[in-house]
VOZA-276800 format. One record per residue: residue in one letter; x negated, y, z negated of N, C-alpha, C in turn. Coordinates in nm, 3 decimals, padded with zeros to 5 digits, always signed. Layout:
REM VOZA-276800
[A [X Y Z] [X Y Z] [X Y Z]]
...
This chain:
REM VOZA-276800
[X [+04.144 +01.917 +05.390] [+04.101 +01.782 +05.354] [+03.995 +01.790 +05.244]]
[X [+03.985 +01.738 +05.135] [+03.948 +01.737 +05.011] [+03.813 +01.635 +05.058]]
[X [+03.678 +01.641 +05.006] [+03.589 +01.538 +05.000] [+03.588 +01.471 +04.882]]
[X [+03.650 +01.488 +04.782] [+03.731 +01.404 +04.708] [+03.852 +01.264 +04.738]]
[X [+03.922 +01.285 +04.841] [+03.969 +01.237 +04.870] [+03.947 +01.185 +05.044]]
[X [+03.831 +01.168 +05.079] [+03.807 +01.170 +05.197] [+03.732 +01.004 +05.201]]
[X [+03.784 +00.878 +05.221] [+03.697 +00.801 +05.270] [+03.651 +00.772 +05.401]]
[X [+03.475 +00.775 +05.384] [+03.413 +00.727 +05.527] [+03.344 +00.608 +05.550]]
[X [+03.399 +00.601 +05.699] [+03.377 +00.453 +05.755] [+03.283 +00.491 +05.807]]
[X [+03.179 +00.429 +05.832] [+03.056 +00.354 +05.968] [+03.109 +00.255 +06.043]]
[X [+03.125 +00.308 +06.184] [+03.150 +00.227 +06.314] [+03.066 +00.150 +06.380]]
[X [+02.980 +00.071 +06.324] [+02.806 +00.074 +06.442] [+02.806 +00.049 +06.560]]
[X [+02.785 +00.121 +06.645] [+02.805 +00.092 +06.807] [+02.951 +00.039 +06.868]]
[X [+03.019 +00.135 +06.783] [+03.162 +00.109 +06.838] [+03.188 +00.101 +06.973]]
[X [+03.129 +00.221 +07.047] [+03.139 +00.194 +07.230] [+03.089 +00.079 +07.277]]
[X [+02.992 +00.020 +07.187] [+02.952 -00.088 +07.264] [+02.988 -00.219 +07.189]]
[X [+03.024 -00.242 +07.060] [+03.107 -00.385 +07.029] [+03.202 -00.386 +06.926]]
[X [+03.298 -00.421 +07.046] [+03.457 -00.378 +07.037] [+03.494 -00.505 +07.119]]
[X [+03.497 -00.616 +07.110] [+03.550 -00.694 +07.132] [+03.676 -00.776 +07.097]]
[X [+03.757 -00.839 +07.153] [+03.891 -00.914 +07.135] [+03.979 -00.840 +07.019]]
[X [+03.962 -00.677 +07.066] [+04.022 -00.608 +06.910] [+04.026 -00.594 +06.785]]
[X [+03.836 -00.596 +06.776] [+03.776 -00.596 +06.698] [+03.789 -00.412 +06.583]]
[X [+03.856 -00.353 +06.660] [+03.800 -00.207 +06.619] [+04.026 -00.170 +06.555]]
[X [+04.069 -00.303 +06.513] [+04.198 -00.319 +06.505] [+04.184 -00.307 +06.349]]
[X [+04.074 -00.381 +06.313] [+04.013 -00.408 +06.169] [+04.027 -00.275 +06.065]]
[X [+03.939 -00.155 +06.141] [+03.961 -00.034 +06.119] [+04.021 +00.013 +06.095]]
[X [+04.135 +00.015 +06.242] [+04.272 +00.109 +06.196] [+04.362 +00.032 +06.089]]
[X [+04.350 -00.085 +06.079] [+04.438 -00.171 +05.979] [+04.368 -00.108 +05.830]]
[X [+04.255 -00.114 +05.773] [+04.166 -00.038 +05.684] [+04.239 +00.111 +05.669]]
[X [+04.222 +00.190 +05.761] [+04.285 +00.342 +05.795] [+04.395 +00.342 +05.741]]
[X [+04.509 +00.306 +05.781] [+04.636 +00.256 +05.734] [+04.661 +00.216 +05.614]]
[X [+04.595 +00.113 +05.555] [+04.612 +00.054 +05.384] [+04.585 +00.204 +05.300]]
[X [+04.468 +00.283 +05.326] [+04.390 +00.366 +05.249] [+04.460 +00.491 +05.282]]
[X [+04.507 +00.513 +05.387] [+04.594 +00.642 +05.399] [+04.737 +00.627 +05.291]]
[X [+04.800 +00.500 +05.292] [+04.909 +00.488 +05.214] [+04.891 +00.519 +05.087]]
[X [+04.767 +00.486 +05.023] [+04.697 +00.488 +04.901] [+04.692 +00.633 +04.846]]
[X [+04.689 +00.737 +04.935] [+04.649 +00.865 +04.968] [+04.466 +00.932 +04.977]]
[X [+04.431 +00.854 +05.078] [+04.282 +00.869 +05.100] [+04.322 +00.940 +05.252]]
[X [+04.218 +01.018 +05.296] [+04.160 +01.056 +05.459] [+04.070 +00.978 +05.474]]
[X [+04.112 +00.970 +05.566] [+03.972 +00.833 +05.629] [+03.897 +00.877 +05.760]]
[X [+03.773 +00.910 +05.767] [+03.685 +00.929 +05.852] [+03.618 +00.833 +05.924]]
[X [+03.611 +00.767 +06.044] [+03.552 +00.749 +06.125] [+03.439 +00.742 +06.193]]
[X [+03.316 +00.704 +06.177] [+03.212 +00.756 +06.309] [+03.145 +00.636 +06.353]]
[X [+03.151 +00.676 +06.479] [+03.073 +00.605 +06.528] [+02.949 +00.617 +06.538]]
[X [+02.833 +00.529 +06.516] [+02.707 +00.510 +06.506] [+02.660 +00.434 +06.583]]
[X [+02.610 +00.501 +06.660] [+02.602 +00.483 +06.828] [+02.455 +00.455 +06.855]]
[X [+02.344 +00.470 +07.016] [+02.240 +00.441 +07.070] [+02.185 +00.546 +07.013]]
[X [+02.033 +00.543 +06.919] [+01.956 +00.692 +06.901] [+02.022 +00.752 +06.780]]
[X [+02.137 +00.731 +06.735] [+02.190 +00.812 +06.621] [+02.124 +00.784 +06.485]]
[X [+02.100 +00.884 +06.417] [+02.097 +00.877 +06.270] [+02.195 +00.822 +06.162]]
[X [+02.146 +00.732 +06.087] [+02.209 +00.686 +05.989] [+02.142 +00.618 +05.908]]
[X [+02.194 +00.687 +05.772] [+02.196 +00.658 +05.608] [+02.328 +00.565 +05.550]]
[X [+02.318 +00.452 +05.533] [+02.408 +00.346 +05.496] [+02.492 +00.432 +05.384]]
[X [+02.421 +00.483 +05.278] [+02.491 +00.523 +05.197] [+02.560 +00.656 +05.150]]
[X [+02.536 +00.726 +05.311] [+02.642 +00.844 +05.339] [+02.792 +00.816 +05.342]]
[X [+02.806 +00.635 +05.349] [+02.933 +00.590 +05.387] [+03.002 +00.489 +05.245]]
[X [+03.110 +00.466 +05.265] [+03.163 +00.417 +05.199] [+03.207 +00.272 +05.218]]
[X [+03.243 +00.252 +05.378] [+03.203 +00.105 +05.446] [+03.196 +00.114 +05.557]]
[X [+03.062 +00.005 +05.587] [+03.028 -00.035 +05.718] [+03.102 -00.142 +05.805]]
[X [+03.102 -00.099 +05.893] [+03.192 -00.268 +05.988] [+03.101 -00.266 +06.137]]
[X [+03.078 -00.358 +06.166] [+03.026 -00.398 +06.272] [+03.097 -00.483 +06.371]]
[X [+03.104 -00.442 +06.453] [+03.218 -00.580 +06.541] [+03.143 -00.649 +06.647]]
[X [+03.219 -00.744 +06.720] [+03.139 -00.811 +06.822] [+03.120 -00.754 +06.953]]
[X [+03.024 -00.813 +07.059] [+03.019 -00.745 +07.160] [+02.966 -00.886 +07.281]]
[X [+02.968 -00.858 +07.397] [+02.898 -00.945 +07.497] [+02.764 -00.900 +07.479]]
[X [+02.685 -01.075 +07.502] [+02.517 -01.096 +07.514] [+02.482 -00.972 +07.575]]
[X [+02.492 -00.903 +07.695] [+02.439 -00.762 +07.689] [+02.406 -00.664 +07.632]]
[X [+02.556 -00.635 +07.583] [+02.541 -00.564 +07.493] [+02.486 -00.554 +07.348]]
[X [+02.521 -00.666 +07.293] [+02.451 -00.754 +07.200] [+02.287 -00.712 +07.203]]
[X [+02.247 -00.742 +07.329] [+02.073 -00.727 +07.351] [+02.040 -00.602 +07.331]]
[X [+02.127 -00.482 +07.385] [+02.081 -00.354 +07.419] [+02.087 -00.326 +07.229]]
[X [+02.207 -00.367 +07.184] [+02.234 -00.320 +07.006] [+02.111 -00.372 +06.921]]
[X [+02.081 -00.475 +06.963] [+01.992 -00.515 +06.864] [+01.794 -00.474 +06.899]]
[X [+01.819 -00.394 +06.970] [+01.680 -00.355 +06.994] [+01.668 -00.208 +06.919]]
[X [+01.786 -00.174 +06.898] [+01.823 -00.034 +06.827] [+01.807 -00.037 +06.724]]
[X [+01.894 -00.129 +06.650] [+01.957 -00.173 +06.524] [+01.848 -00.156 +06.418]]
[X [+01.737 -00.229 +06.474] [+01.598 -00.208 +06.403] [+01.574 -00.107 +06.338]]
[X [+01.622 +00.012 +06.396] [+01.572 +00.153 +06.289] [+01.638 +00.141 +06.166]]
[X [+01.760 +00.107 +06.190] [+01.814 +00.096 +06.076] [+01.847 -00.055 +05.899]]
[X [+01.717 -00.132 +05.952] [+01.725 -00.234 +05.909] [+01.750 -00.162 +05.738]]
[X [+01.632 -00.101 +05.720] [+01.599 -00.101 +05.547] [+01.722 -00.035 +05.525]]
[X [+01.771 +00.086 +05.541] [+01.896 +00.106 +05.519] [+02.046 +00.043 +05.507]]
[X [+02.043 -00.063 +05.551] [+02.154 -00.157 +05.573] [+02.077 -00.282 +05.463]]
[X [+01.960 -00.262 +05.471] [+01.906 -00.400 +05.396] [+01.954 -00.359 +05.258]]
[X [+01.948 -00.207 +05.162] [+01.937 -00.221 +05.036] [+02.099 -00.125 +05.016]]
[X [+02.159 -00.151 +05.141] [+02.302 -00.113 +05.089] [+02.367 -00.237 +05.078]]
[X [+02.307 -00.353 +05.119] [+02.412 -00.459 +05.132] [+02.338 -00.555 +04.983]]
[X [+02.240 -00.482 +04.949] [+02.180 -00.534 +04.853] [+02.255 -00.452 +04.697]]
[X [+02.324 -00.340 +04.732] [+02.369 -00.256 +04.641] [+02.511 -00.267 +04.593]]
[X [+02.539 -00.424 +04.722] [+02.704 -00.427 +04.706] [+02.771 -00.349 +04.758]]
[X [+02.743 -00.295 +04.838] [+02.832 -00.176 +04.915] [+02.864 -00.261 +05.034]]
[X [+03.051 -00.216 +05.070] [+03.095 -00.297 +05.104] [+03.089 -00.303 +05.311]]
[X [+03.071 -00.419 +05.385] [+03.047 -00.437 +05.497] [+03.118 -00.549 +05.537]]
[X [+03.202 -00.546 +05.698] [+03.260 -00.641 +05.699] [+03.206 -00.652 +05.867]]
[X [+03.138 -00.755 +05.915] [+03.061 -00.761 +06.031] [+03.144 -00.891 +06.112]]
[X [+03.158 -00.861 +06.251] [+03.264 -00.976 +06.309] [+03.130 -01.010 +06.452]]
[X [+03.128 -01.161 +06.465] [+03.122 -01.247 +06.584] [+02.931 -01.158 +06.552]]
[X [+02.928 -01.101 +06.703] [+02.787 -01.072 +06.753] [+02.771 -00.945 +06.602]]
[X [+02.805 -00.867 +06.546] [+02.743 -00.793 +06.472] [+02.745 -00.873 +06.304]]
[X [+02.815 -01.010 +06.305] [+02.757 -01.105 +06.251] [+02.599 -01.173 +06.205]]
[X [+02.597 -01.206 +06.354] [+02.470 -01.254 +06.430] [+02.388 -01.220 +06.337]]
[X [+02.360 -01.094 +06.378] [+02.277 -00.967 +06.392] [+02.220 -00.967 +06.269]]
[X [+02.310 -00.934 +06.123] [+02.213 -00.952 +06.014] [+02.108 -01.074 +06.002]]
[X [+02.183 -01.159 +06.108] [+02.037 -01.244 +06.036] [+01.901 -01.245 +06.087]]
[X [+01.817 -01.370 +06.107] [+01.713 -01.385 +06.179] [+01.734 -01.351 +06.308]]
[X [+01.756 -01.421 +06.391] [+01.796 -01.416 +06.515] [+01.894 -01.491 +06.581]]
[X [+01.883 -01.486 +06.698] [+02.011 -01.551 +06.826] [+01.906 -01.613 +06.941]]
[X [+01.916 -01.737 +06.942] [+01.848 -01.799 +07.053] [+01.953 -01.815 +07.089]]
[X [+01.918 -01.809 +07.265] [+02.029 -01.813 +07.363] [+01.965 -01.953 +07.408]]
[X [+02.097 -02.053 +07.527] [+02.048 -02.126 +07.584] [+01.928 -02.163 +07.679]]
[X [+01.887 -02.088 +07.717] [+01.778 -02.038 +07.827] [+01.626 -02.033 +07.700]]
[X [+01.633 -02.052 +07.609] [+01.487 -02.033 +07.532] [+01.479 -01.895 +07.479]]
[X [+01.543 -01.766 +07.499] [+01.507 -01.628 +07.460] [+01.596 -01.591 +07.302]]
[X [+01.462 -01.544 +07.235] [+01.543 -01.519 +07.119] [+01.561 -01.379 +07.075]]
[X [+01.689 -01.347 +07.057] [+01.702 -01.212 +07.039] [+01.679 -01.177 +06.864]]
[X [+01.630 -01.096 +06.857] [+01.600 -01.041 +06.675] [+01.684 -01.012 +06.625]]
[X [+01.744 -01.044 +06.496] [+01.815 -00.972 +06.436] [+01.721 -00.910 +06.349]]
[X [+01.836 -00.862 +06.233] [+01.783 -00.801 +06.154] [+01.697 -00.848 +06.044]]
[X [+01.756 -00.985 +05.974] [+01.642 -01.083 +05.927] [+01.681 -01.028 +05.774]]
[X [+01.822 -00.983 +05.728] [+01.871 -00.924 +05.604] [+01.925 -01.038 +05.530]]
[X [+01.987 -01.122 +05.605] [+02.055 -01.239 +05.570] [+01.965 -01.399 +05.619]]
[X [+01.976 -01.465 +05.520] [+01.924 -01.621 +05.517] [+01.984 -01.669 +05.651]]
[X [+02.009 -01.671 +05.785] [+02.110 -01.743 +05.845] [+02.036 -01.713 +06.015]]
[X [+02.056 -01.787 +06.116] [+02.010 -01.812 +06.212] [+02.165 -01.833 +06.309]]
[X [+02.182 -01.773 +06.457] [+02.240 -01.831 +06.531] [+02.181 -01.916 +06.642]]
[X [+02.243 -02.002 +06.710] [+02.147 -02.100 +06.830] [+02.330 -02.095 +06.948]]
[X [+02.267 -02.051 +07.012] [+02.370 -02.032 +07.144] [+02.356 -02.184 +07.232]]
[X [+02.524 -02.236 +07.233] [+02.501 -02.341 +07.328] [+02.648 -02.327 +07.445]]
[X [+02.510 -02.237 +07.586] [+02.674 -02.232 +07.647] [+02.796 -02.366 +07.696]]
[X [+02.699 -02.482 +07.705] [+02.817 -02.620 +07.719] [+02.915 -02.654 +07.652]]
[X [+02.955 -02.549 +07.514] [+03.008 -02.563 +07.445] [+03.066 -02.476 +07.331]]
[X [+03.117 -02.382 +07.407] [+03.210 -02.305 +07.416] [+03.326 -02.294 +07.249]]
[X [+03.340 -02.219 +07.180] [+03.446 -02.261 +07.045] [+03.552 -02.158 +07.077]]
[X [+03.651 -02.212 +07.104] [+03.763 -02.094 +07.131] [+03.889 -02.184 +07.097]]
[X [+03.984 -02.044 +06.997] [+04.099 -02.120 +06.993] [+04.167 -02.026 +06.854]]
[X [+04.298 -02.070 +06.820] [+04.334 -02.050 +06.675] [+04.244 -02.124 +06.603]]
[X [+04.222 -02.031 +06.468] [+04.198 -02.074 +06.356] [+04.261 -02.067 +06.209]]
[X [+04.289 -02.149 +06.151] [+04.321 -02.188 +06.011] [+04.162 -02.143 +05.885]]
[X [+04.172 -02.085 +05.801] [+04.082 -02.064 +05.685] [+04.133 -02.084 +05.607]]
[X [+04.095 -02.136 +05.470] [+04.118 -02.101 +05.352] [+03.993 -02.028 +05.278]]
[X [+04.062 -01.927 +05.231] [+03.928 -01.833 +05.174] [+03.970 -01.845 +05.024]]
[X [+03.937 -01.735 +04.920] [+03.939 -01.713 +04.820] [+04.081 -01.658 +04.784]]
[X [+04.117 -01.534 +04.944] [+04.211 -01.475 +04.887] [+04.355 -01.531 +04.949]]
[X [+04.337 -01.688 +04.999] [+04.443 -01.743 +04.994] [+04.426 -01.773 +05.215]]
[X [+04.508 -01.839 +05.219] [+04.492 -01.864 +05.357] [+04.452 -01.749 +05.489]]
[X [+04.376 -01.747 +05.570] [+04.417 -01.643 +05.671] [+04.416 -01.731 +05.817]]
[X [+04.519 -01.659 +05.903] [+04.481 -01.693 +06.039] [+04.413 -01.603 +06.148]]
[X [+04.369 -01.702 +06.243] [+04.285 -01.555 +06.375] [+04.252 -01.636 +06.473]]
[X [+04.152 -01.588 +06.593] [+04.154 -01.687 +06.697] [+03.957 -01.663 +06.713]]
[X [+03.909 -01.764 +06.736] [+03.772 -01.743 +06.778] [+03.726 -01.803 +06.938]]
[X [+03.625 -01.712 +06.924] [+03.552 -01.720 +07.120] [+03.434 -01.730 +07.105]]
[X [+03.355 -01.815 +07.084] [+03.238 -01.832 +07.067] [+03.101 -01.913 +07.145]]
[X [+03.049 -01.893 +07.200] [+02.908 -02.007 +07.207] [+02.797 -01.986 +07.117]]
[X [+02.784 -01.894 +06.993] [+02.701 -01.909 +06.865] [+02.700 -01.986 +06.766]]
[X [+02.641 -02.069 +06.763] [+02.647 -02.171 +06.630] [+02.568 -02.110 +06.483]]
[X [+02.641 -02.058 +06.440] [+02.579 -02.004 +06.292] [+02.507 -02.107 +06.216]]
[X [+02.435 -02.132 +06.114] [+02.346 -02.155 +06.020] [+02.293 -02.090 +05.917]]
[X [+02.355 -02.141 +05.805] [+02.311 -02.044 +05.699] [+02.116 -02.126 +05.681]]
[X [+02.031 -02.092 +05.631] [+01.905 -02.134 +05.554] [+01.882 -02.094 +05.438]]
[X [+01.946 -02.051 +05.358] [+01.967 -02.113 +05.210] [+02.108 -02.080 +05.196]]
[X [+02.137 -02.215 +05.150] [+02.303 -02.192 +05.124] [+02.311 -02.215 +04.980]]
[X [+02.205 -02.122 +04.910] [+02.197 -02.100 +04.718] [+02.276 -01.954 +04.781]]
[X [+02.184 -01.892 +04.811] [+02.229 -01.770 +04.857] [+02.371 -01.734 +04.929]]
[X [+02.409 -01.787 +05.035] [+02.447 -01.730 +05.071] [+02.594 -01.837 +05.088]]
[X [+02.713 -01.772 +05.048] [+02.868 -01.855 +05.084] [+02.954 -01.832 +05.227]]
[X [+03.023 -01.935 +05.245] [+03.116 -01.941 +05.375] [+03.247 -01.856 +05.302]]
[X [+03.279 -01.758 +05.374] [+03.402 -01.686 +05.399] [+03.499 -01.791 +05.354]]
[X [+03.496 -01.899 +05.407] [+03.608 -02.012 +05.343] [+03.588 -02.158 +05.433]]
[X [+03.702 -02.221 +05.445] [+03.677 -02.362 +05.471] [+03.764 -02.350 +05.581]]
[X [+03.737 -02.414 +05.685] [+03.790 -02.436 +05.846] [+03.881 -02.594 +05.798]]
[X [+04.004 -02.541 +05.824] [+04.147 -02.603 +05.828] [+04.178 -02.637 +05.992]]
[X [+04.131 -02.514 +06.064] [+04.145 -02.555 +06.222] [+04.056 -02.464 +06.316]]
[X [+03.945 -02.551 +06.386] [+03.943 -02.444 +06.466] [+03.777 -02.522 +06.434]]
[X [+03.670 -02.382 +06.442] [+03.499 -02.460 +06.430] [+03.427 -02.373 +06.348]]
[X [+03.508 -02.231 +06.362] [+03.401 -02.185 +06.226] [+03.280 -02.137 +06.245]]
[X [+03.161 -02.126 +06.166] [+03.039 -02.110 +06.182] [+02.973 -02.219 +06.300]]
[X [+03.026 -02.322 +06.317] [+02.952 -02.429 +06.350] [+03.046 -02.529 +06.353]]
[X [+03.002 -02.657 +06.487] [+03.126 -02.781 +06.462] [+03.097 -02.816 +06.336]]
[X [+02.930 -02.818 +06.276] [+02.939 -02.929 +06.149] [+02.953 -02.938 +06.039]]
[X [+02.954 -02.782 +05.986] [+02.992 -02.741 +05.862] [+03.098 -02.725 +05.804]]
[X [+03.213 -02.700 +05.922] [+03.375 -02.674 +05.869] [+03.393 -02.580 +05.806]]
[X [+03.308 -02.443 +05.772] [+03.285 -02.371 +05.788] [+03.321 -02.246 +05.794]]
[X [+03.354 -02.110 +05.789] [+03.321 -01.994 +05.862] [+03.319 -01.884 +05.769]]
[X [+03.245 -01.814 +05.855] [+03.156 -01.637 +05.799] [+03.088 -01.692 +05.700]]
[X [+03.027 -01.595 +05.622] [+02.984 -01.552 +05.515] [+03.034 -01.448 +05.400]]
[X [+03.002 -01.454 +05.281] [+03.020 -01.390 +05.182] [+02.948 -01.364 +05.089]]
[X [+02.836 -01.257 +05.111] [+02.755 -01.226 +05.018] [+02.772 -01.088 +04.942]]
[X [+02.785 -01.108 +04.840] [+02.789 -00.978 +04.766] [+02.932 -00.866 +04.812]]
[X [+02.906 -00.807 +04.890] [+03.077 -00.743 +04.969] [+03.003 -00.727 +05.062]]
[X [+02.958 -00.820 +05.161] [+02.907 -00.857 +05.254] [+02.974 -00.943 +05.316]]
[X [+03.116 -00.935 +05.415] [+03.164 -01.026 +05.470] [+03.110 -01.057 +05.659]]
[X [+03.069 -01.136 +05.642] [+03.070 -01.196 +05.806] [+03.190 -01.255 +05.871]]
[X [+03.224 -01.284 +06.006] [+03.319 -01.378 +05.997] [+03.338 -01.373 +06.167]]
[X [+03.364 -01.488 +06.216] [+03.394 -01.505 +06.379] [+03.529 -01.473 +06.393]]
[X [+03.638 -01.490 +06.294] [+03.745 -01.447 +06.284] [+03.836 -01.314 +06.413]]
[X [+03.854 -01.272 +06.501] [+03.922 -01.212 +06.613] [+04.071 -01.213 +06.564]]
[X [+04.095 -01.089 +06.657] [+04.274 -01.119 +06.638] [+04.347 -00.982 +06.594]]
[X [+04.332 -00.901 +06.492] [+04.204 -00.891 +06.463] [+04.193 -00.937 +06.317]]
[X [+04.046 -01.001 +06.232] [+04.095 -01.076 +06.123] [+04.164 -00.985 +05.987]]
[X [+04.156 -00.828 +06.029] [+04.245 -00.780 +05.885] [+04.402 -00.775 +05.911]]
[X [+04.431 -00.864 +06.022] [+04.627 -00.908 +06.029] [+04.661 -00.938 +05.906]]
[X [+04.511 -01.005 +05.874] [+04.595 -01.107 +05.757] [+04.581 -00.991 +05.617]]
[X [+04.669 -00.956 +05.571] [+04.671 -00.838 +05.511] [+04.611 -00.912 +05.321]]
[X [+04.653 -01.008 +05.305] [+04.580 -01.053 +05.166] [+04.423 -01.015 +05.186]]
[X [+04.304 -01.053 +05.279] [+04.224 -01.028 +05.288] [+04.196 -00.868 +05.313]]
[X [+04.238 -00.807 +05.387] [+04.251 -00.650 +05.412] [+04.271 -00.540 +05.307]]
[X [+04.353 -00.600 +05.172] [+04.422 -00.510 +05.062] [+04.250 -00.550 +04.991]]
[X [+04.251 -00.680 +04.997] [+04.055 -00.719 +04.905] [+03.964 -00.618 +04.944]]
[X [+03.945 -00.564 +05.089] [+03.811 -00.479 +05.123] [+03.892 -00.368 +05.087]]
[X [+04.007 -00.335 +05.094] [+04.017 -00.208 +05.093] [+04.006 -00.140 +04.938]]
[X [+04.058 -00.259 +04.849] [+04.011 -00.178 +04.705] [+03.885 -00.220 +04.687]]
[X [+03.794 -00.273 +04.741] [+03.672 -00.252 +04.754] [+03.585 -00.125 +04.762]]
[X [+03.671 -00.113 +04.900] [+03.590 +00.030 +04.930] [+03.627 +00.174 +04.874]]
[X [+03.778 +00.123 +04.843] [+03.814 +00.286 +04.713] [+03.686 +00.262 +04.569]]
[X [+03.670 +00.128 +04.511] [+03.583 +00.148 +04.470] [+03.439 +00.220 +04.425]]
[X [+03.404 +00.148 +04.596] [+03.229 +00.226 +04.630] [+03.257 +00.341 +04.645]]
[X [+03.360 +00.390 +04.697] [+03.393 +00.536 +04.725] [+03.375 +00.619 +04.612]]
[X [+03.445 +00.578 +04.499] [+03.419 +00.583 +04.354] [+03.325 +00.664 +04.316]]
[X [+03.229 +00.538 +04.334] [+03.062 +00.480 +04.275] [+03.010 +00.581 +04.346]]
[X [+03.026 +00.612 +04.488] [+02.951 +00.694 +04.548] [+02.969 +00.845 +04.500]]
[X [+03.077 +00.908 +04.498] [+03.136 +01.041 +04.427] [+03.069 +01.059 +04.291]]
[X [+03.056 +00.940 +04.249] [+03.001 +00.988 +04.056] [+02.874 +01.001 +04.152]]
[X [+02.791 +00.928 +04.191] [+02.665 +00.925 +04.217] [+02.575 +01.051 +04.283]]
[X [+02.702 +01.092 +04.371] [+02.692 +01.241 +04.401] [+02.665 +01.371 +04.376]]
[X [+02.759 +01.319 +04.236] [+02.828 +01.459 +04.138] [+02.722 +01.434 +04.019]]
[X [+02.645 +01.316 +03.987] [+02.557 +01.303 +03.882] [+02.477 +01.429 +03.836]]
């Protein structure tokens, strides 16, 4: 196996958020880039582990239950600045449901407790369990329609929306929020998105990150070899 030809993924806390086949995203990624003729590496970045954002080529974060959620984001912290000036570098990340959340400020739950995020992104969640968002969803994004299904009691909020764009426009379903119509984010190659199912089915969006990340892969090899 050539490190020339070797792209690597960051898993973040894959054992612990892997939700509604969230970690489908991946192997769908794996698959596009193997056809391409890339190796694709794997790791998971787990409780206590070391990590340098820009040992990798892309990050993905997936969702997880409020537990787990709590236990990740008390961790996560070590790794803020590192994730802060890779996502600032354009290097590409695609974060689903709770590892959404997470870049931003925080997650107030119903009960008054607010969990920290990372505070990388302009955007706030507010948990309301009476009200539940689950179902198919309809998007229209940039790279043309996608479908997926969401499970949610997080109500996203962007706080500056100069900064920061919706993944696309809610055709069906709730999105970031009932009131925005709404969903994910898109900053820089910074995708968020509540999207499940898992959302790289939709292969128009999937072929977008993936020559993305042959890209950075690129960028990263010259940068290497400089």
């Amino acid at each position: 196996m050539s490190a020339t030809t070797t792209i690597k993924i960051a898993y973040l806390y894959e054992d612990l958020m892997n939700t509604y086949g969230d970690s489908g995203d991946v192997k769908i990624l794996r698959h596009l880039l193997n056809q391409q003729g890339f190796d694709v590496t794997v790791t998971n970045v787990s409780l206590g582990a070391d990590f340098d954002a820009f040992d990798y080529d892309f990050v993905f974060f997936g969702g997880g239950q409020d537990f787990e959620q709590t236990i990740v984001a008390q961790d996560l912290q070590r790794h803020r600045a590192t994730l802060a000036a890779y996502i600032e570098a354009s290097r590409p990340l695609l974060a689903i449901c709770g590892g959404y959340q997470l870049l931003g400020a925080y997650y107030e739950t119903s009960g008054g407790t607010t969990i920290k995020g990372l505070g990388i992104l302009p955007l706030h969640t507010v948990y309301k369990a009476d009200s539940r968002m689950i179902g198919d969803t309809t998007v229209q994004t940039p790279w043309g329609q996608i479908h997926a299904f969401e499970n949610h009691s997080g109500r996203t909020y962007f706080d500056d929306k100069n900064m920061l764009k919706p993944l696309g426009q809610v055709e069906q379903g709730y999105g970031n929020n009932p009131d925005d119509h709404e969903e994910g984010l898109h900053y820089k190659n910074t995708i968020g998105s509540y999207s499940h199912g898992p959302l790289l089915r939709n292969l128009n969006v999937a072929q977008a990150i993936a020559a993305t990340i042959i890209a950075a892969h690129e960028e990263r090899l010259a940068t290497t070899h400089a």
